[in-house]
DSSP file (Angstrom, degrees, kcal/mol; ACC not computed):
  #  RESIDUE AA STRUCTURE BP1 BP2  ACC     N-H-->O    O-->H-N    N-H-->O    O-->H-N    TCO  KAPPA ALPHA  PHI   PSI    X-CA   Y-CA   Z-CA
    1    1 A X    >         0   0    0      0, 0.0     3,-1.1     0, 0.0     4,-0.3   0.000 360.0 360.0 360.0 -48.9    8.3  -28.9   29.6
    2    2 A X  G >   +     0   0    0      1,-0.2     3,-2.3     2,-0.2     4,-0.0   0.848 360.0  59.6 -51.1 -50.5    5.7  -28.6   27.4
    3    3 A X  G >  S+     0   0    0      1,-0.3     3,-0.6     2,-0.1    -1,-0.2   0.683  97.6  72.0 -69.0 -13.8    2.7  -29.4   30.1
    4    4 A X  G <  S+     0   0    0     -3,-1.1    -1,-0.3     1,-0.2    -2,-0.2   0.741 103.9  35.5 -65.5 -31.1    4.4  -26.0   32.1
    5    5 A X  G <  S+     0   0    0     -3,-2.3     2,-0.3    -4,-0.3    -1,-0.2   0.065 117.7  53.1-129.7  22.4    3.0  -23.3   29.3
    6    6 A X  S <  S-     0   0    0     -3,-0.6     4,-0.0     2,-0.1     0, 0.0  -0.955  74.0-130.3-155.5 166.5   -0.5  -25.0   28.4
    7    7 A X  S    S+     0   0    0     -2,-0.3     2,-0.5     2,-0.1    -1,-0.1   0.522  83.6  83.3 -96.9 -16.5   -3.3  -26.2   30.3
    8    8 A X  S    S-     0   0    0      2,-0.0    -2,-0.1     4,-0.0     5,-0.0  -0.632  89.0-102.0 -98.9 151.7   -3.5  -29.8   28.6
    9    9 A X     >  -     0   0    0     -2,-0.5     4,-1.1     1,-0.1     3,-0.2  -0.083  25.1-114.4 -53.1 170.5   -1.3  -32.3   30.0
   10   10 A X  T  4 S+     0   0    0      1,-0.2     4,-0.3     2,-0.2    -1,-0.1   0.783 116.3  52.4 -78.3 -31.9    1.6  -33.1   28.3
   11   11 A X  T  > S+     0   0    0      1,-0.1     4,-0.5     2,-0.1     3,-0.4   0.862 104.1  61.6 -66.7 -23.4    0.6  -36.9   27.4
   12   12 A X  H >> S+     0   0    0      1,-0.2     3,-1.0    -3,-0.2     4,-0.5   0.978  89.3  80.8 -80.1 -49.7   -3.1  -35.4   25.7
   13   13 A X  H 3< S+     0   0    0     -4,-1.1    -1,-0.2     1,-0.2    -2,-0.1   0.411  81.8  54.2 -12.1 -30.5   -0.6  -33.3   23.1
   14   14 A X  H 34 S+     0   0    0     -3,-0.4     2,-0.9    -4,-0.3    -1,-0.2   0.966 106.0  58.1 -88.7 -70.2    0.2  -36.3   20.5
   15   15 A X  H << S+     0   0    0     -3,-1.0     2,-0.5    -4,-0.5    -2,-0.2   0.471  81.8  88.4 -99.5  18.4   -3.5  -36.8   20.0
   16   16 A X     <  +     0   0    0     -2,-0.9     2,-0.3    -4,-0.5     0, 0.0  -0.875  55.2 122.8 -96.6 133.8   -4.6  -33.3   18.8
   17   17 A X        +     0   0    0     -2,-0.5     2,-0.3     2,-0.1    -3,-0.0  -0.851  13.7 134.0 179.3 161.5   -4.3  -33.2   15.2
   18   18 A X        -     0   0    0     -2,-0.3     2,-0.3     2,-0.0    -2,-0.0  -0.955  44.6-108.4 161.1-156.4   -6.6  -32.6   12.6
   19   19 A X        -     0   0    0     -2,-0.3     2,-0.4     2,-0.1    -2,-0.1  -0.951  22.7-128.5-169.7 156.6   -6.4  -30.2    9.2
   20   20 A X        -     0   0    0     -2,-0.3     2,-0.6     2,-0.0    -2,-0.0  -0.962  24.2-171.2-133.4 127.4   -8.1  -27.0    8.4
   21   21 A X        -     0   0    0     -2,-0.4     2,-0.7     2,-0.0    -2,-0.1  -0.896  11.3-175.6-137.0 139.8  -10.0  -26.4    5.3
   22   22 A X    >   -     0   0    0     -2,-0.6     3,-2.6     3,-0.2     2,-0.2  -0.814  26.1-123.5-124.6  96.1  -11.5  -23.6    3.7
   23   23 A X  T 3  S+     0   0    0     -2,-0.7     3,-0.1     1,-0.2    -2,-0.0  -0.220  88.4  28.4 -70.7 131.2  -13.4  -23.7    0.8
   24   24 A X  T 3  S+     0   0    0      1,-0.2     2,-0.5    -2,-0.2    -1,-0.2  -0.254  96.7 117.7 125.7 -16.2  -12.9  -21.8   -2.6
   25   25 A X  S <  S-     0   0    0     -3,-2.6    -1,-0.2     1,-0.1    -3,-0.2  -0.784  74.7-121.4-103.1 143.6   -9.1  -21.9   -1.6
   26   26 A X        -     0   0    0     -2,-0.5     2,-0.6     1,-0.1    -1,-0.1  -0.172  23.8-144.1 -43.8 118.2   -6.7  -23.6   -3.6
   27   27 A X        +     0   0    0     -6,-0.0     2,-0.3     2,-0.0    -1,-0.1  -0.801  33.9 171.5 -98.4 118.7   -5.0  -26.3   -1.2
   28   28 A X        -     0   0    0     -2,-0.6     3,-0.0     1,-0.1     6,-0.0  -0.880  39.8-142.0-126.6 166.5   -1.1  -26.6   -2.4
   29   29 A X  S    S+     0   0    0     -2,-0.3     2,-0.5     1,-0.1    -1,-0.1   0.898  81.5  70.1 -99.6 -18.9    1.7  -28.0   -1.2
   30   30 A X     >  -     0   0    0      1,-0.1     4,-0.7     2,-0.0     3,-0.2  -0.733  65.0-148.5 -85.0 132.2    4.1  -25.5   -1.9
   31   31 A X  H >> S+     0   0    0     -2,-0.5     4,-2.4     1,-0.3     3,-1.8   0.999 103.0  57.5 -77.2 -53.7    4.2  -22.1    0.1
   32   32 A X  H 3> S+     0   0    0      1,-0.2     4,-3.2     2,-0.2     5,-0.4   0.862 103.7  46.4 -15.1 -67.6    5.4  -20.6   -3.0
   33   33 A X  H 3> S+     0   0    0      1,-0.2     4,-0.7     2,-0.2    -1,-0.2   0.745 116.1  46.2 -36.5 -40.1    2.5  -21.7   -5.1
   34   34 A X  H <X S+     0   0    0     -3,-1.8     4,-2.6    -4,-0.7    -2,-0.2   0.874 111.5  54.0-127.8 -62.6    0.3  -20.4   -2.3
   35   35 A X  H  X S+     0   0    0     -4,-2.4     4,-3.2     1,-0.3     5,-0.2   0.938 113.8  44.8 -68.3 -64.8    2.8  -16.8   -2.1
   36   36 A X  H  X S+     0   0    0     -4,-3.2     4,-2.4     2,-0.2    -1,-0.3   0.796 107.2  51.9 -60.1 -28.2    2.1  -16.3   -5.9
   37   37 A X  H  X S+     0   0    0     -4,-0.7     4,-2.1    -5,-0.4     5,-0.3   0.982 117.5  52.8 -60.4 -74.3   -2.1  -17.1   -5.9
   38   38 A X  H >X S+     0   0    0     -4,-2.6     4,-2.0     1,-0.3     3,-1.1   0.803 111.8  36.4 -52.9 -69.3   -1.7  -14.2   -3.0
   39   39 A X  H 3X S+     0   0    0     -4,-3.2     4,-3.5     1,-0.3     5,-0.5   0.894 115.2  54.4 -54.9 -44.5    0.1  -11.6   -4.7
   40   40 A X  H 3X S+     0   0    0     -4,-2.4     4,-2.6     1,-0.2    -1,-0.3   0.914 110.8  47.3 -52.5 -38.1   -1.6  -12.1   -8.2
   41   41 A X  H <X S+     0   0    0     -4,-2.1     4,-3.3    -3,-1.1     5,-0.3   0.907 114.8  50.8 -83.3 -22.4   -5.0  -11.7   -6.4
   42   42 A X  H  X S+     0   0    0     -4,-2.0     4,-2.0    -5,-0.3     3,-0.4   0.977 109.5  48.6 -36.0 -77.2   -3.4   -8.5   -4.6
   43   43 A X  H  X S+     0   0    0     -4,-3.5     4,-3.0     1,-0.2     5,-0.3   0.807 104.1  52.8 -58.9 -21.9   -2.3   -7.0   -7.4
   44   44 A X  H  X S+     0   0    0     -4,-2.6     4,-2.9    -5,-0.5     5,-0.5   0.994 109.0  54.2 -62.5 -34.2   -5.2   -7.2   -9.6
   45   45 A X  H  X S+     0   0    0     -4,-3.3     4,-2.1    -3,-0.4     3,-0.2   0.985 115.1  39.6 -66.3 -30.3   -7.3   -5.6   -6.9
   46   46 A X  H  < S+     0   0    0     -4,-2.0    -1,-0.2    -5,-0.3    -2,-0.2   0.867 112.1  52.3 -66.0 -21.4   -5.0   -2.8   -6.7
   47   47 A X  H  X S+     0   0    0     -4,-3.0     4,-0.7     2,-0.2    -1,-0.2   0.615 111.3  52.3 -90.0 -11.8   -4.4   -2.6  -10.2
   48   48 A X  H  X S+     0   0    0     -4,-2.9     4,-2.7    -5,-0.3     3,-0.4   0.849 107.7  50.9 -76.8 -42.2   -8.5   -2.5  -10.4
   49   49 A X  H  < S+     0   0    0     -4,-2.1    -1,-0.2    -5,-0.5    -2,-0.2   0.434 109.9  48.4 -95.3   3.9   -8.6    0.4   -7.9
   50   50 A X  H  > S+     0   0    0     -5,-0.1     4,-0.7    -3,-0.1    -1,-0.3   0.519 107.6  55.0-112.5   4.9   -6.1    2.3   -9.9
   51   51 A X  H >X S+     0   0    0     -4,-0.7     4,-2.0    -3,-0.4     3,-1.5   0.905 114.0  44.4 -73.4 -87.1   -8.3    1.5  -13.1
   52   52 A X  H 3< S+     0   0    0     -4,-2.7    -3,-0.2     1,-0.3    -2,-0.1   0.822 107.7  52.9 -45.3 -40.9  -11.2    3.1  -11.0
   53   53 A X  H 34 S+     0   0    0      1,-0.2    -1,-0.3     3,-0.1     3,-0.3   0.995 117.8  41.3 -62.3 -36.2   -9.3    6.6   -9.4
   54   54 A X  H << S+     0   0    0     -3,-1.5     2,-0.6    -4,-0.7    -2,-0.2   0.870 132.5  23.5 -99.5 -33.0   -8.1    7.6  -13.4
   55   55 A X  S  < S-     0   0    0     -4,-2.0    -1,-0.4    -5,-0.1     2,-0.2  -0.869  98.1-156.6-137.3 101.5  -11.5    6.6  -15.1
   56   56 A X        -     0   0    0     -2,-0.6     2,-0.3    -3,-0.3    -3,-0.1  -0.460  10.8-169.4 -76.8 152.4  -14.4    7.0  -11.4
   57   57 A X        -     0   0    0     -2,-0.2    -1,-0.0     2,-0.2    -2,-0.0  -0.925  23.8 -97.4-137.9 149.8  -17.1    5.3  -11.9
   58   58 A X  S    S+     0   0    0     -2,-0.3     2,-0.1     2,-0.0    -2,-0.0   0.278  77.9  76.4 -58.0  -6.2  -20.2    5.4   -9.8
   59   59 A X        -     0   0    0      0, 0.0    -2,-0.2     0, 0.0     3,-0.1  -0.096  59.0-138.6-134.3 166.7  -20.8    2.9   -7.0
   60   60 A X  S >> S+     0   0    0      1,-0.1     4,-0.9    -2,-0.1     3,-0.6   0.032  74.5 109.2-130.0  17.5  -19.1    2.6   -3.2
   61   61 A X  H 3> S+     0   0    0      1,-0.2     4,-0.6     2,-0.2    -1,-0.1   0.615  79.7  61.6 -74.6  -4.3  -18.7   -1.6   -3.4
   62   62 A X  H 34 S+     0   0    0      2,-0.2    -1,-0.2     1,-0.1    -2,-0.1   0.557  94.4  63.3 -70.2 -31.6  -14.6   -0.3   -3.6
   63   63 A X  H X4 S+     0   0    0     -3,-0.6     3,-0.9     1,-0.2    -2,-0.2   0.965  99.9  48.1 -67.0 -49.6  -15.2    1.2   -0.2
   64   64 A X  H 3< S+     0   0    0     -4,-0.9     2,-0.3     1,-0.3    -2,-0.2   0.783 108.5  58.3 -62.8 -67.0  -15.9   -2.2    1.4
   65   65 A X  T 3< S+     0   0    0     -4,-0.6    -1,-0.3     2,-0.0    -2,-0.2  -0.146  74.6 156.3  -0.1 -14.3  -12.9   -3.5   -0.1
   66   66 A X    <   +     0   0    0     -3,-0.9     2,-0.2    -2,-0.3    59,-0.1   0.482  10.2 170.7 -58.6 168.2  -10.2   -1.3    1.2
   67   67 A X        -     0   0    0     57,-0.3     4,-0.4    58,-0.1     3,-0.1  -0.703  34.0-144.2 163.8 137.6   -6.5   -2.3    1.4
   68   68 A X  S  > S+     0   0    0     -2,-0.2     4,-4.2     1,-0.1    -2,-0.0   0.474  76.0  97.8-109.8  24.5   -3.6   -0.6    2.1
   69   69 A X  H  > S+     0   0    0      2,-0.3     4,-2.7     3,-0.2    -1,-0.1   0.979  96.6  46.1 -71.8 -75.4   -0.9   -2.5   -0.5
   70   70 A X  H  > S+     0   0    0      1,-0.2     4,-2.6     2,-0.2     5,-0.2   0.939 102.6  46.6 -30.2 -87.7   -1.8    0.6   -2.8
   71   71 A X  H  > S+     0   0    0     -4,-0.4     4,-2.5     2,-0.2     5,-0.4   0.904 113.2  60.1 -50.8 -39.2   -1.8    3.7   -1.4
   72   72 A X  H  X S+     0   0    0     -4,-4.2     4,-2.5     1,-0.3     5,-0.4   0.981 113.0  46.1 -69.5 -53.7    2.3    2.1    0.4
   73   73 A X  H  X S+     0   0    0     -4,-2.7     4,-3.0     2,-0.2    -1,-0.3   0.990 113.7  38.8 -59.4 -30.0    3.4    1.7   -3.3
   74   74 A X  H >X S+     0   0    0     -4,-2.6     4,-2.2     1,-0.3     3,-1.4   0.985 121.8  48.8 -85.7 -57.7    2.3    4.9   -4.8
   75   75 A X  H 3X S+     0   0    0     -4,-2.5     4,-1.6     1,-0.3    -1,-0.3   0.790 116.9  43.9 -32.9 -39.2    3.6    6.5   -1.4
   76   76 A X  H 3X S+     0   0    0     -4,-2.5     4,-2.6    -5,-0.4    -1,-0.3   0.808 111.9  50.2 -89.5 -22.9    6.6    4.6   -1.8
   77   77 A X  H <X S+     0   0    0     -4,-3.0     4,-2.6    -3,-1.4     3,-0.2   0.992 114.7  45.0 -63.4 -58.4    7.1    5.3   -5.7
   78   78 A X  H >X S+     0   0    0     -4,-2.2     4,-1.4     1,-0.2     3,-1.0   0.972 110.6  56.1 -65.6 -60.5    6.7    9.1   -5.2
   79   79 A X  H >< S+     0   0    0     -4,-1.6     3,-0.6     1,-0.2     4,-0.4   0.661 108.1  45.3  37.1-104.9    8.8    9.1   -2.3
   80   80 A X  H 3< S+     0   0    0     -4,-2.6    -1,-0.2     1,-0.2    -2,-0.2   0.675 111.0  49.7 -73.9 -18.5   11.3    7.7   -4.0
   81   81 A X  H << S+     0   0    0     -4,-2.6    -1,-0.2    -3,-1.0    -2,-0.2   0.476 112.7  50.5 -97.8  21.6   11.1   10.1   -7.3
   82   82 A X  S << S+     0   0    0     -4,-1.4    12,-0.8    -3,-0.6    -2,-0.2   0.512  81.5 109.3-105.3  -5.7   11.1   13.3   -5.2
   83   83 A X  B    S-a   94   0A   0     -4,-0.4    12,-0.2    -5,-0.4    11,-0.1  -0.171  74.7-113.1 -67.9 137.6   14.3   12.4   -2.9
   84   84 A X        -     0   0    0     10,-2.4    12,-0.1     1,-0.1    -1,-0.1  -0.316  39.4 -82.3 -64.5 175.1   17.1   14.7   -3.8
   85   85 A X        -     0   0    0      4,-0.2    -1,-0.1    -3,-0.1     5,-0.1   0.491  41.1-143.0 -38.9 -49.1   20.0   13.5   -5.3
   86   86 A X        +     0   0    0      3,-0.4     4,-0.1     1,-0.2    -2,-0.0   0.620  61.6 122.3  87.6  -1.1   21.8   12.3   -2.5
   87   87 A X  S    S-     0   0    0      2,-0.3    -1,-0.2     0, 0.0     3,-0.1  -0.172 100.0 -94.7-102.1  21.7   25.4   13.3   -3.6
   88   88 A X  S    S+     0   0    0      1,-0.3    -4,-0.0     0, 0.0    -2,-0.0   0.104  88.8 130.2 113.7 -24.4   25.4   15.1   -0.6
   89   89 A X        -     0   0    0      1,-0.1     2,-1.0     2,-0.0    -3,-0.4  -0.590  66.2-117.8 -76.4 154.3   24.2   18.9   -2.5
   90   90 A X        +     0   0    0      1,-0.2    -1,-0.1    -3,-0.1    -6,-0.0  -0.781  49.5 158.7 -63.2  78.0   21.6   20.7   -1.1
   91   91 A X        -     0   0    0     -2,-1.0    -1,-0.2     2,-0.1     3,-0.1   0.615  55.2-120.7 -44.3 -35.1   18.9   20.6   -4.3
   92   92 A X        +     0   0    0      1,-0.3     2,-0.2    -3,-0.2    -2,-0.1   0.653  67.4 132.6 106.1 -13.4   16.4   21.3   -2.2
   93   93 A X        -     0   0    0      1,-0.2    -1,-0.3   -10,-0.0   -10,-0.1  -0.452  59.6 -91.9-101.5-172.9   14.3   18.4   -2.8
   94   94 A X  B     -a   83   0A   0    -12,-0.8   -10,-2.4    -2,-0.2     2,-0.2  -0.290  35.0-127.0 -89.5 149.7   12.6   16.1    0.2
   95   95 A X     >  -     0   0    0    -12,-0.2     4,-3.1    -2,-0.1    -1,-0.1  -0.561  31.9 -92.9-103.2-173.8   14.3   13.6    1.2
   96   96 A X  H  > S+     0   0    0     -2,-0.2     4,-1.4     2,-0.2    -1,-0.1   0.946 123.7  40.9 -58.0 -58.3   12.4    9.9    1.2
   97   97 A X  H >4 S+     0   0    0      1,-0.2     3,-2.6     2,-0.2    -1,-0.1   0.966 105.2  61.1 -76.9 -53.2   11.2    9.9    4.5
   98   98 A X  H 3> S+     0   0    0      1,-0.3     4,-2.2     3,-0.1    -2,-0.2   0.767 112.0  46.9 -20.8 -63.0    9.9   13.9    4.8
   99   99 A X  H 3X S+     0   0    0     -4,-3.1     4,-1.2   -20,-0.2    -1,-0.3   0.798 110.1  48.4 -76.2 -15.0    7.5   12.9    1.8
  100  100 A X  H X< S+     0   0    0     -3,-2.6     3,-1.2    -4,-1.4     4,-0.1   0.565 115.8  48.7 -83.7-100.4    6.2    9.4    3.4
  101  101 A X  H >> S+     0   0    0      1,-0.3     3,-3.9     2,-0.2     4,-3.1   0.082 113.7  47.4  11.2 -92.0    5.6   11.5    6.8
  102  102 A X  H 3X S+     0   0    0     -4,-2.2     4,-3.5     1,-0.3    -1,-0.3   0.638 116.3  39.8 -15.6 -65.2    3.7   14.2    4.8
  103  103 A X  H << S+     0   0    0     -4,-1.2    -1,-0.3    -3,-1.2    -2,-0.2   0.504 121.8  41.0-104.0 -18.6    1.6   12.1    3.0
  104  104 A X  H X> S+     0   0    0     -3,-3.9     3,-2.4     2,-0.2     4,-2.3   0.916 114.0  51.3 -96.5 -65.9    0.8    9.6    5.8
  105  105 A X  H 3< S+     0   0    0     -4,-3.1     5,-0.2     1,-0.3    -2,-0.2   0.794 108.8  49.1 -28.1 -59.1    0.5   11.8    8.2
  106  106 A X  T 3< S+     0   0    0     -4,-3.5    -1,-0.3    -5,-0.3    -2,-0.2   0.280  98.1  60.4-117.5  61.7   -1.7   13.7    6.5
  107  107 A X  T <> S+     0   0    0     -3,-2.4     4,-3.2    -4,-0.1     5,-0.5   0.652 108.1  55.3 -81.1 -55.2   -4.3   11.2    5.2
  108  108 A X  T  < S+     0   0    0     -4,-2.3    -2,-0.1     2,-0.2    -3,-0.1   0.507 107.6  50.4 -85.6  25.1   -4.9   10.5    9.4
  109  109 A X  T >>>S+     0   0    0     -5,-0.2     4,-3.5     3,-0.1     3,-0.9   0.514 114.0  40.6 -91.2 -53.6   -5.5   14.2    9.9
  110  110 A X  H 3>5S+     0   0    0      1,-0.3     4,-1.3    -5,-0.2    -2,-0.2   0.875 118.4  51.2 -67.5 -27.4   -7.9   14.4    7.4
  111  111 A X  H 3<5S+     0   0    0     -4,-3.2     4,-0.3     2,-0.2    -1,-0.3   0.638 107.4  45.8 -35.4 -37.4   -9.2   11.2    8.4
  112  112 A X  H <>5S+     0   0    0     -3,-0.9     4,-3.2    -5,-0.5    -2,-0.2   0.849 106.1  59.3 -88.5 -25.6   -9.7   11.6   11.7
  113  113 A X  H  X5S+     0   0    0     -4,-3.5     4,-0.6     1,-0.3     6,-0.2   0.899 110.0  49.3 -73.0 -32.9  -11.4   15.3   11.1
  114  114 A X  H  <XS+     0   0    0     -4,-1.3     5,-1.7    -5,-0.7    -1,-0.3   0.806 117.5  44.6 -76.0 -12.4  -14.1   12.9    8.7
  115  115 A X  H >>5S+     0   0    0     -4,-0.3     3,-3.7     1,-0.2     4,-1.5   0.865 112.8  45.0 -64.4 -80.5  -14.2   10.6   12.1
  116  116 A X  H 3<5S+     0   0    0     -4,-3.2    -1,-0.2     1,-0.3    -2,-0.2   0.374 111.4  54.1 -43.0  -0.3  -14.5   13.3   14.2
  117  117 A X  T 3<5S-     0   0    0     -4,-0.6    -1,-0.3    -2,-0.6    -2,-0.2   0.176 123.1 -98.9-119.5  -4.9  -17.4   14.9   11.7
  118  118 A X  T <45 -     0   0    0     -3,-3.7    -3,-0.2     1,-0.1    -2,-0.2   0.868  58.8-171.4  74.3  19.5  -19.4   11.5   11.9
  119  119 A X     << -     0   0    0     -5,-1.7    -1,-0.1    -4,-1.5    -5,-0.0   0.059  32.5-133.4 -31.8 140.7  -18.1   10.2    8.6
  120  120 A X  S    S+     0   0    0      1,-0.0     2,-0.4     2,-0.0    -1,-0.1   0.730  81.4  90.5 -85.7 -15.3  -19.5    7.1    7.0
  121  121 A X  S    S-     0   0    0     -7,-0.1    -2,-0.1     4,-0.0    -1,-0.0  -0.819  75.3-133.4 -96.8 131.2  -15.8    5.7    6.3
  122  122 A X    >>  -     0   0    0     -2,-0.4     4,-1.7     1,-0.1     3,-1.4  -0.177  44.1 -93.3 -76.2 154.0  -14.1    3.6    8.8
  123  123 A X  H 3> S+     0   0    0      1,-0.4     4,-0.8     2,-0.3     5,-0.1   0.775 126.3  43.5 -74.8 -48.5  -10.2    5.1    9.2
  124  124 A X  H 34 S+     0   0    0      2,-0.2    -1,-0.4     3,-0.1   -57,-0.3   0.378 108.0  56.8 -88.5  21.3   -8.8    2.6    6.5
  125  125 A X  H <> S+     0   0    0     -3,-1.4     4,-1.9     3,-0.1     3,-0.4   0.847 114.5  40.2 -94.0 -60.9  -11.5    3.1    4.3
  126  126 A X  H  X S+     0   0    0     -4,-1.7     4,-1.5     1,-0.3    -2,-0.2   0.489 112.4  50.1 -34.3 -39.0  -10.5    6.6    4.5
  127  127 A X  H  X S+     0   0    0     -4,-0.8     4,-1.8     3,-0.2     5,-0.3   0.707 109.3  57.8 -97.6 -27.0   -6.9    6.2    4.4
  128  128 A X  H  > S+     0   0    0     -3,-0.4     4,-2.5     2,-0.2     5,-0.4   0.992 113.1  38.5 -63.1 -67.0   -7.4    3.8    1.2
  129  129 A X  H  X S+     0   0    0     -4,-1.9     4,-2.7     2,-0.2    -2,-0.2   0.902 113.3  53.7 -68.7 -25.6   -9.1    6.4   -0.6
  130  130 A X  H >< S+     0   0    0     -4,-1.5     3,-2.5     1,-0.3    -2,-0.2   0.831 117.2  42.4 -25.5 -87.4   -6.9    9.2    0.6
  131  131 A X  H >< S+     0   0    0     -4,-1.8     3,-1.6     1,-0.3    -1,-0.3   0.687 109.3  49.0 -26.3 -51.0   -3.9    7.1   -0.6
  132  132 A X  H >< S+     0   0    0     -4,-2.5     3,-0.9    -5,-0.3    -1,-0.3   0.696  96.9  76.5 -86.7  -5.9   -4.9    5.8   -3.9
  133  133 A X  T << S+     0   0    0     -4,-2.7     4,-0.3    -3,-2.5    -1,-0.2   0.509  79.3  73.6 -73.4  -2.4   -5.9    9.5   -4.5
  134  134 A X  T <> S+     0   0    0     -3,-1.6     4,-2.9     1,-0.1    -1,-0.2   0.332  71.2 102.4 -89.6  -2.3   -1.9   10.1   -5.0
  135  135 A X  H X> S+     0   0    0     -3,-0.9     3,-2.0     1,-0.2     4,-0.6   0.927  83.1  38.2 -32.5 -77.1   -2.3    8.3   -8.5
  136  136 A X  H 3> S+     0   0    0      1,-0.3     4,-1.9     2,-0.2    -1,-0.2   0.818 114.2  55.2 -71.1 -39.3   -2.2   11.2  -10.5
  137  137 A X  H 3> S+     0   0    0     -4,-0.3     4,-1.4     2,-0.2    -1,-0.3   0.946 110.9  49.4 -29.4 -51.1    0.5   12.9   -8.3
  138  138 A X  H XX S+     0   0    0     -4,-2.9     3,-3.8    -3,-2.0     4,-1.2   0.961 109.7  51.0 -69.1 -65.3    2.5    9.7   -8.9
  139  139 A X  H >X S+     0   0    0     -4,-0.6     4,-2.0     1,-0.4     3,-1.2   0.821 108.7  50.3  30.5-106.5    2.0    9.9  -12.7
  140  140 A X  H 3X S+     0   0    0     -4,-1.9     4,-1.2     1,-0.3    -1,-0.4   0.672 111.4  48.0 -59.2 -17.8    3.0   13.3  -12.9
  141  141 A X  H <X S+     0   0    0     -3,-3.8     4,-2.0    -4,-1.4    -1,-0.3   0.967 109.4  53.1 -56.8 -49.1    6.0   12.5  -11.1
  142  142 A X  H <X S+     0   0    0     -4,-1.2     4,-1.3    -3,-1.2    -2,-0.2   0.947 108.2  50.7 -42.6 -78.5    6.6    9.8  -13.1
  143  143 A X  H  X S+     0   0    0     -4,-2.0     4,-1.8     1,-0.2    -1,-0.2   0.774 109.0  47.4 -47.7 -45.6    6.3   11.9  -16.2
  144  144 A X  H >X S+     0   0    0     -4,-1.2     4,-2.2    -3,-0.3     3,-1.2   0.974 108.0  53.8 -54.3 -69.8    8.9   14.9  -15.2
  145  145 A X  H >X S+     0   0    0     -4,-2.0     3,-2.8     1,-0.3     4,-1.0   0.863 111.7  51.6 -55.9 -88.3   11.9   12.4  -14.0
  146  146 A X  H 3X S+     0   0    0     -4,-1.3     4,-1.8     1,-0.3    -1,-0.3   0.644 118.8  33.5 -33.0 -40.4   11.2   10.9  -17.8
  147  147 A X  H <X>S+     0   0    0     -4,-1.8     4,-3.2    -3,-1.2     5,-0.5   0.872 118.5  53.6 -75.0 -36.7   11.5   14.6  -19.5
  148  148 A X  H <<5S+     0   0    0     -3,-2.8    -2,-0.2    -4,-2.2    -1,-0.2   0.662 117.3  37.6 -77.1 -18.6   14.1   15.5  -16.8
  149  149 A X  H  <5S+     0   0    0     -4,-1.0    -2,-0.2    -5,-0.3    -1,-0.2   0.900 130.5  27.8 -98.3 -47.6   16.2   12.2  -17.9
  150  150 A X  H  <5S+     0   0    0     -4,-1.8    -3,-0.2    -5,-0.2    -2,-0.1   0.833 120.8  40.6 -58.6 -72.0   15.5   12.4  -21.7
  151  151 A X  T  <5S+     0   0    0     -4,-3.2    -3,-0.2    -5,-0.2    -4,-0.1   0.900 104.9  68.3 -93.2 -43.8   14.9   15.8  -23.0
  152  152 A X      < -     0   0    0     -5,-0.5     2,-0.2     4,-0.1     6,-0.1  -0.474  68.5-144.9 -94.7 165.5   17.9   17.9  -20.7
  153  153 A X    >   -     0   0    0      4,-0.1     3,-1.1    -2,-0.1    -1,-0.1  -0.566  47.4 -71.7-113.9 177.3   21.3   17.3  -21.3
  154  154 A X  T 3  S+     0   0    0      1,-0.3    -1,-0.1    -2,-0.2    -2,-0.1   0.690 125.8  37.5 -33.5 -34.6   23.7   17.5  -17.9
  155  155 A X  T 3  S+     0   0    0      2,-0.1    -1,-0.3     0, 0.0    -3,-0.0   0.756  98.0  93.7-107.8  -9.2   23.8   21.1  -16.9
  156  156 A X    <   -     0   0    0     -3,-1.1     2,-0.3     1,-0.1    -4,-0.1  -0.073  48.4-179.7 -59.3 152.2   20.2   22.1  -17.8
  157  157 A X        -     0   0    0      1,-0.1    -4,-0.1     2,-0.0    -1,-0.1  -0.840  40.8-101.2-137.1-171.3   17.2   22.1  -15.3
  158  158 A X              0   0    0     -2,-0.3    -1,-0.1     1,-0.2    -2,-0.0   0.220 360.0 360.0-101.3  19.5   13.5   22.9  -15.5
  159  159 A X              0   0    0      0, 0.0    -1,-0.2     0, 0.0    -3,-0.0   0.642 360.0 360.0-123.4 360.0   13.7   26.2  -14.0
């Protein structure tokens, strides 16, 4: 069965074995262990590259770097604090998907018009900063749903 879907015989199969190692990474035996090293090193770069949109700094080694782990949270935060209500009245606001569209959609227009323009940033270079450029959107969302939750009492709005 085996010897049908690969080109070495079936009998050569027990002897292939061997281990792959890559040095500077932690070797564990738990995937856990392994899961958490990987997110921690995520987040910090993301949490670095939202250190860098609120206080820019000069340099392009961030370009090189790109990931898109950011910009899908902040997308996913605002999102979710601009979706109406959801008790079925019309409010008026966007629902969850309308604002990832929007906002995905257009980073790869405006991306592709810096392609098409002979741009020096590669399409996720482009879509990173696009994306991590929603900080201060998110922020301010942030900050209104706090005032809106806080400071009005049940029948009040902001308009």
């Amino acid at each position: 069965m085996a010897g049908e879907y690969s080109s070495v015989p079936a009998a050569d199969l027990d002897d292939i074995s061997g281990q792959i190692f890559v040095p500077g990474v932690l070797k564990t035996t738990h995937s856990t262990s392994l899961f958490s090293v990987t997110l921690m090193r995520d987040m910090k770069a993301v949490g670095g590259k939202f250190y860098h949109v609120l206080i820019p700094r000069d340099g392009t080694s961030l370009l090189n770097d790109w990931d898109l782990w950011g910009p899908l949270i902040l997308c996913t935060v605002l999102a979710i604090l601009l979706q109406g209500h959801g008790d079925g009245s019309n409010d008026g606001g966007p629902q969850f998907a309308q604002v990832f569209v929007i906002v995905w959609l257009g980073a790869g227009v405006v991306t592709l018009n810096s392609t098409l323009l002979d741009g020096k940033l590669s399409f996720f270079q482009s879509i990173c900063v696009l994306g991590y450029c929603i900080l201060p959107l998110v922020i301010a969302a942030v900050l209104v749903k706090l005032i809106s939750l806080f400071w009005f009492e049940e029948g009040d709005s902001l308009r």
